[in-house]
N, C-alpha and C positions, 0 to 999 in steps of 0.2 A: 804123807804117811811114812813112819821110817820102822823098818825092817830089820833085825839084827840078824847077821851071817857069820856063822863059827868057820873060821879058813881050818887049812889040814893042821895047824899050832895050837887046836883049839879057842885059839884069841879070837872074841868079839870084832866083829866088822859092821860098822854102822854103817847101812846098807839105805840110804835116802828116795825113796820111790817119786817118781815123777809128779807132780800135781798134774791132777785133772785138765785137760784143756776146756775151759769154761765155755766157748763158744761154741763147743760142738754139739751138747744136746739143746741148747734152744737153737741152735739152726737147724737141727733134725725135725724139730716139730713146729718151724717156720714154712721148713719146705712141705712134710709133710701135710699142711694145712693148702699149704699153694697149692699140689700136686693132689690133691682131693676137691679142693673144692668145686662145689658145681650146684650147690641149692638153689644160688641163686637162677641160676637156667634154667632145671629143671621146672621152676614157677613157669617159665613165660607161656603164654597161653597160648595153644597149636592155634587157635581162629583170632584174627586181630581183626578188630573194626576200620575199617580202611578209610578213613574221610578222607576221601582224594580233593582235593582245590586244583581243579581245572584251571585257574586262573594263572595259579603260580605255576602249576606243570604243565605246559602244553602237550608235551610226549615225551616221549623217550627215545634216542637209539640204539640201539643194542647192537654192539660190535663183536662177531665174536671171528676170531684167527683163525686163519686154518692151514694145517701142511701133513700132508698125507693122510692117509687110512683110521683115523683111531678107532677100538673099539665102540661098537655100539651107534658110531657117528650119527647116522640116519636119523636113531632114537631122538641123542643127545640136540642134535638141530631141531629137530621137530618141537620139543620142551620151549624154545624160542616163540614159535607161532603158537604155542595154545597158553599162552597167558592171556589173563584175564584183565586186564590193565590194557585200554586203549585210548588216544591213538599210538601205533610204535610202528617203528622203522627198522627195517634189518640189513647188517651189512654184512657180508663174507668176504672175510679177506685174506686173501691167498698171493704171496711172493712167484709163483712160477703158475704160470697158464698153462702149462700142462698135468699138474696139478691131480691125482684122480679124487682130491677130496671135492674141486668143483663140481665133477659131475652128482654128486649125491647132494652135493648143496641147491646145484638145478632142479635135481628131481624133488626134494621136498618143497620147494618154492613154487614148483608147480602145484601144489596141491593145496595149497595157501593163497592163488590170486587175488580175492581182497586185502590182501597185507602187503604193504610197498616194501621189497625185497631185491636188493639186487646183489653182484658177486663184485668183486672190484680187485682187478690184478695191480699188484703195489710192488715196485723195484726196492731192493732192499736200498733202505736210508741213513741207516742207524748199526754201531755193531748190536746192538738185539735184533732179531728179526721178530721176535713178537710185538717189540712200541716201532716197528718201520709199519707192522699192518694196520699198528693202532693208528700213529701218525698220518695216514691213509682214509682211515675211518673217520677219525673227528672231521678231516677236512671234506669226508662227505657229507656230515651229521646233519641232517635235517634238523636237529632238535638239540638244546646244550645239556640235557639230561641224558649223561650217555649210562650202558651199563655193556661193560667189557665184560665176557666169559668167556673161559677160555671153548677148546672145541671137545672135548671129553667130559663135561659137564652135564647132566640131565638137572633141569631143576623143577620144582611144584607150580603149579599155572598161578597160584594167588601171590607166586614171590616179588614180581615187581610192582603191584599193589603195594604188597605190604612195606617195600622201600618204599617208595615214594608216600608212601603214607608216614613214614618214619624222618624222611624231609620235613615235607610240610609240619611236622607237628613241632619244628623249631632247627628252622632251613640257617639263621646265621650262626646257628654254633655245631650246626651237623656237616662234617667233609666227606663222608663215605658212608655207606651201605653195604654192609658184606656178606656173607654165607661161611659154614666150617663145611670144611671139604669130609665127605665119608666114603667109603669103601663100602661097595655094594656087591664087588665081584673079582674073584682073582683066578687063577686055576693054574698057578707056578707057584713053586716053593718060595720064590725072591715075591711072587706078587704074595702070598701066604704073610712073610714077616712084614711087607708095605701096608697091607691092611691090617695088623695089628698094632700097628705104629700109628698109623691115620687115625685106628678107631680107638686107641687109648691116649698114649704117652700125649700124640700131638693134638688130638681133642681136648683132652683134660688141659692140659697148657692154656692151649687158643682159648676154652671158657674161661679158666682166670685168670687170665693177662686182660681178657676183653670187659670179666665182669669189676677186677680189679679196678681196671681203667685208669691208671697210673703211667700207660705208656704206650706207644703206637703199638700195634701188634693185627696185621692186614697182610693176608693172605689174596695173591692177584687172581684167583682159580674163578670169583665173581664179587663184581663190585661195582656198585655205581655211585657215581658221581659228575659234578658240573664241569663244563669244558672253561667255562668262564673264569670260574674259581679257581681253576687250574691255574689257566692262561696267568693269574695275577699270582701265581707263586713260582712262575715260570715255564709253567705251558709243558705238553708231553714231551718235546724235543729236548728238556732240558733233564730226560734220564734217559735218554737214547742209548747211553754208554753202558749204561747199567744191567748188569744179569740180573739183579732184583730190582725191576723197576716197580714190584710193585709195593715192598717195603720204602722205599723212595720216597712213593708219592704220599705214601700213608706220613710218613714223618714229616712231610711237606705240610699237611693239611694241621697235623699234631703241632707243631712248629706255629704254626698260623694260629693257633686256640680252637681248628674243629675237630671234634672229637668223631669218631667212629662209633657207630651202632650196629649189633650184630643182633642179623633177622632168627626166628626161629626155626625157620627152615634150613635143611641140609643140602649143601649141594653136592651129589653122590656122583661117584666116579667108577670105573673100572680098573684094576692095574693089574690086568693079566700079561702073560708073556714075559715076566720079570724072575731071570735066575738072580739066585744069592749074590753075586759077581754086582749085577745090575745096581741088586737095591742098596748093597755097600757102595758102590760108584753114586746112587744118588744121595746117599746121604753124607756121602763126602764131600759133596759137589754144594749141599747146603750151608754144610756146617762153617766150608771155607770160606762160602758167603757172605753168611752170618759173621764170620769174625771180621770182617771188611767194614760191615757196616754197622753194629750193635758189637763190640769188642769185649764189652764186660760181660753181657748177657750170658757172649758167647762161654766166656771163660768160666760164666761162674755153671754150667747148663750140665756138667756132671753129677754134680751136686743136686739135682732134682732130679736123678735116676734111682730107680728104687736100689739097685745093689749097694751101689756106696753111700746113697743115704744110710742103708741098713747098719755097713761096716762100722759108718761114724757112730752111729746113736748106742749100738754096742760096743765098742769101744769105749765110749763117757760113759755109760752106765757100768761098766765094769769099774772105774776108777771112782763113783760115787757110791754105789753099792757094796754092801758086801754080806753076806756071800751073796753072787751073782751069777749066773749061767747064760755068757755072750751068743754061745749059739743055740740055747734055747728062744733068745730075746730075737735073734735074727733072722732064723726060719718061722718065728711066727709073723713078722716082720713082713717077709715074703707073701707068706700065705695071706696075710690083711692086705696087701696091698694087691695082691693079685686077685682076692675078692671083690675088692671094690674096685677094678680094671673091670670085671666080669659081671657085675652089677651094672655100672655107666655103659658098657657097650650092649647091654640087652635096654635099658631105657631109654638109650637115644637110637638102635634100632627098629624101636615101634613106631618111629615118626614116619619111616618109609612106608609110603602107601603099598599096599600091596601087590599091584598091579603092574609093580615097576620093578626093574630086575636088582633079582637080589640072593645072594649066595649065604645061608645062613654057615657061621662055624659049627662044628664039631666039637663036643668038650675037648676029645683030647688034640683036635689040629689048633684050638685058642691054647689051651696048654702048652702046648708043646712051640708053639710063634710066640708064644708071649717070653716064655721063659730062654728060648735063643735071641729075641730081640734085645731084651734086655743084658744079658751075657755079651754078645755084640756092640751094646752105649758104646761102651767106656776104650774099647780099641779102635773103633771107626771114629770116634773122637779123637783118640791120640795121633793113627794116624792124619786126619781131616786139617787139626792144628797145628800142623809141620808146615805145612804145603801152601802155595799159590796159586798152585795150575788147575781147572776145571773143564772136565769133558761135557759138553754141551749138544746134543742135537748133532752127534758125528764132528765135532770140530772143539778145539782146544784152548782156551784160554787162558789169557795170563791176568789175573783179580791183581791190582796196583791198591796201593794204600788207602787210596778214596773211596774202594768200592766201585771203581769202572774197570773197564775192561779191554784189553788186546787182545785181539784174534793172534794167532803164530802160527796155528797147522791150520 
């Protein structure tokens, strides 16, 4: 579009206006489409018909890690022994015998003696300490059907039914079984924006990346799968190095042609005790991750935040329209998208049974987390995408180009 400008001589100055950058409003309403979607989810049906084939499953093991205190633990173990899916095997695995998460793992084990359960002290093997416990576990596995959870996980008794039913109903092209992690409880300002985060931005994602299914996208928080199947893609020892071993293993199976099926069950967590400090340091800690191992993902992952989504799409419509009112277009922008944030986190909150703990938000503490979380994207990205070094579990690492890692502090 060209514009005429009179200088102070009165003379005409043909004044040439920029074109439009064309690819920014259909990427506004590409991502907006990603960053919404969820219909397909919302279908799947809370009760699934579980044909278990005892033939092809014999059991299960369920390994789940353990290193200190977490929230709710006691609970979170116990959800282990009342599934309804048997026979199954339980393993707890802990790097240090002195350990005080052992003794709470004894005591609920006690209360469970028909279920073969035992604790198993494992020296670190690996620089991850979480696949030195896995590592540990399989080679106790009674069963090649493992299902690793971490240990702040509470999950629903028909969850591993319904994996293994999700095997069997076409075991050569299935490599995983997984669960979306949710936020059930927080009572810190930093656990406040963690569970906003969990229960929009990185829910909505994980649904359609998963329902997508264009591409690995496996969260380690729970998951089961074959030790065998593993073993022939190179066995767990072979992301030892790895701080995300569990994106690893998922692109491992992805790579192989098995696809990942995500159950409709939640596997809900706690993130209390987390200042601001905290939850910037853990999502620094991811993002640097993510760029080690998924690069473009990583880079392209600003862009499916609602702020700078907004900027862009008013930005191209100012240059397509006229007359046009950018930040009329961009505060409403907001408010739809922070709608349907506030919509999807009350209907995938009703899946939690009631019984189970659970901290509902406040309109104005979901307001007020959502709208600092999102203000926060785009600088804890910037700095996240500088950097190499990650705080881990009190110790320091240094992410090398592959995605493995050095210990240094």
């Amino acid at each position: 579009m060209a514009t005429y400008v009179v200088n102070a001589s009165n003379r005409p100055i043909l004044y040439v206006r920029p074109p439009p950058p064309p690819y920014l409003l259909p990427l506004y309403l590409f991502l907006t489409f990603i960053s919404t979607i969820r219909k397909k989810n919302d279908s799947l049906p809370l009760r699934l018909d579980s044909h278990l084939d005892h033939l092809s499953v014999s059991g299960v093991t369920i390994i789940r890690p353990l290193r200190g205190l977490e929230d709710n633990l006691e609970k979170c173990l116990t959800s282990s022994f009342t599934q309804s899916f048997s026979p199954i095997q339980i393993l707890f695995v802990v790097e240090d015998e002195k350990d005080p998460s052992i003794h709470v793992a004894n005591s609920v084990s006690s209360k469970f003696p028909n279920i073969d359960s035992s604790v198993i002290i494992a020296k670190r093997s690996s620089m991850n300490p979480k696949v030195s416990n896995m590592i540990a576990g399989f080679n106790n596995a009674k069963y090649d059907l493992v299902w690793v959870c971490d240990s702040n996980v509470i999950t629903q008794p028909d969850f591993l039914s319904l994996a293994v039913s999700q095997f069997n109903a076409n075991p050569s092209k299935i490599g995983a079984v997984h669960q979306m992690i949710w936020s059930t409880q927080f009572n810190s300002f930093g656990g406040l924006l963690e569970s906003v985060f969990l229960n929009t931005t990185h829910a909505r994602m994980y649904l359609a990346l998963n329902n997508i299914n264009v591409a690995s996208c496996l969260m380690g928080k729970s998951n089961v799968y074959s030790i065998s199947e593993l073993k022939k893609l190179g066995g767990i020892d072979s992301v030892a190095n790895y701080i995300a071993e569990d994106n690893v293993i998922g692109q491992k199976f992805w790579n192989a042609g098995k696809r990942h099926r995500l159950t409709p069950r939640l596997a809900t967590t706690s993130v209390n005790n987390l200042s601001l400090s905290d939850y910037c340091s853990r999502r620094i800690r991811w993002i640097r991750t993510r760029k080690f191992n998924v690069l473009s993902a990583t880079l392209f992952e600003p862009f499916t935040e609602c702020l700078l989504n907004g900027l862009f799409a008013s930005f191209s419509l100012s240059y397509l329209f006229h007359p046009f009112n950018p930040y009329a277009f961009f505060f409403a922008h907001v408010f739809v998208w922070f709608a349907l944030d506030l919509i999807f986190y009350s209907r995938q909150s009703h899946q939690i049974p009631p019984n189970y703990l659970k901290d509902s938000f406040s309109f104005p503490q979901f307001l007020f987390g959502w709208l600092l979380r999102e203000s926060l994207a785009l600088p804890i990205w910037l700095v996240a995408i500088f950097g190499n070094s990650v705080v881990w579990r009190g110790c320091t690492y240094l992410l090398n180009s592959d995605g493995t890692i050095n210990k240094f502090i």
